[in-house]
Wavefront OBJ file of the C-alpha trace (Angstrom):
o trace
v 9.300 -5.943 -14.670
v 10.006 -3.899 -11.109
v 8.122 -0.849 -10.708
v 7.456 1.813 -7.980
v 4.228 3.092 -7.246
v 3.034 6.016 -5.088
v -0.460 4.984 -3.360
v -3.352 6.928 -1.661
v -5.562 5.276 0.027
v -8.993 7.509 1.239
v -12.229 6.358 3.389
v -12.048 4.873 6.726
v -8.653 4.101 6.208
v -6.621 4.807 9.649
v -7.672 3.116 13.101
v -8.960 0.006 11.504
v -5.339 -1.931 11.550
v -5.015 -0.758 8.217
v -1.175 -0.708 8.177
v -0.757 -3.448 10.254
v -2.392 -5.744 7.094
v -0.999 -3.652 4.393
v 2.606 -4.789 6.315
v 1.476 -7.972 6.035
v 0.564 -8.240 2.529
v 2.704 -6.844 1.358
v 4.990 -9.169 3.024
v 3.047 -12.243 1.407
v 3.354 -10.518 -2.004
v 6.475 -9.586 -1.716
v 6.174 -6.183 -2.150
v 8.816 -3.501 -0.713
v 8.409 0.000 0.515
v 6.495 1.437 3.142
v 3.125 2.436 4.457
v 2.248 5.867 6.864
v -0.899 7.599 8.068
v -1.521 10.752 6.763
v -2.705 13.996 8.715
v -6.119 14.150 6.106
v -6.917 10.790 7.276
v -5.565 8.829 4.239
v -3.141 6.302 3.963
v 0.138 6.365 1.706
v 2.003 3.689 0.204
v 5.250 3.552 -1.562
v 5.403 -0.045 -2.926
v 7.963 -1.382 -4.950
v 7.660 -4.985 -6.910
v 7.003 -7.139 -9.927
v 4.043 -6.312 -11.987
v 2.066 -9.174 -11.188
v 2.888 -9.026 -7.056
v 1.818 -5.510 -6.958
v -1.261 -5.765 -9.325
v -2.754 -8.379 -6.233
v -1.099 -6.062 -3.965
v -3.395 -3.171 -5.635
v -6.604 -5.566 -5.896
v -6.091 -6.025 -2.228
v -5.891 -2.466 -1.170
v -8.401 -1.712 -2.500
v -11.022 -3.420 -0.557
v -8.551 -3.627 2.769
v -9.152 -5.226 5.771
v -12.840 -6.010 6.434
v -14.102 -3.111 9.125
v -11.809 -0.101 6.803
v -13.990 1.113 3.695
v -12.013 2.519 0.987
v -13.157 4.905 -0.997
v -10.549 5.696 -3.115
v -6.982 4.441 -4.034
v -5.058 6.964 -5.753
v -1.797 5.522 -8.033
v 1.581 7.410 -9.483
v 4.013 5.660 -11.476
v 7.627 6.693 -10.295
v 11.167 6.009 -10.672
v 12.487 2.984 -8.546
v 13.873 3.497 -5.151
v 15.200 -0.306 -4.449
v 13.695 -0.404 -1.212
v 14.938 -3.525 1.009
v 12.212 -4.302 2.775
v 8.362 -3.242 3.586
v 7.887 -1.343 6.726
v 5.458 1.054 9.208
v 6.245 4.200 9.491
l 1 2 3 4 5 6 7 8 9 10 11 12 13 14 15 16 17 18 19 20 21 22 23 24 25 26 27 28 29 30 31 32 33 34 35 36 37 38 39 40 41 42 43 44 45 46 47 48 49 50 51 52 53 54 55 56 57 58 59 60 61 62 63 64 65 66 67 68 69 70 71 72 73 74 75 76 77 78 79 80 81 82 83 84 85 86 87 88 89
């Protein structure tokens, strides 16, 4: 079943290519929405997919790419948007 989540990621979270490989896995999972910095520091996600696709896509946020150390990774349920594609904003 398709669902949309909204996702906040907190840590060392931006300049660490931490977009750049949430693109990408998201991508591989095949998860849609879209990833942006935020001016606190953190990174949001709106991600859009089948359960199991965006469960790994979760598992994989958070631990991120190897030099970014999440702290936290905040999740909200919310109604779908039908997002086309994945992308950076």
């Amino acid at each position: 079943m398709k669902k949309h989540l909204l996702i906040t990621v907190t840590g060392r979270v931006q300049n660490v290519g931490f977009r750049y490989y949430t693109h990408k896995k998201a991508l591989e999972y095949s998860v849609s929405g879209y990833v942006m910095n935020r001016p606190d520091g953190s990174v949001y996600i709106e991600a859009e997919g089948d359960g199991p696709n965006l469960q790994t896509f979760l598992e994989w946020l958070r631990k991120g790419p190897s030099w970014a150390r999440v702290t936290e990774v905040m999740i909200t349920e919310a109604p779908l948007a039908e997002f086309g594609l994945f992308e950076i904003r």
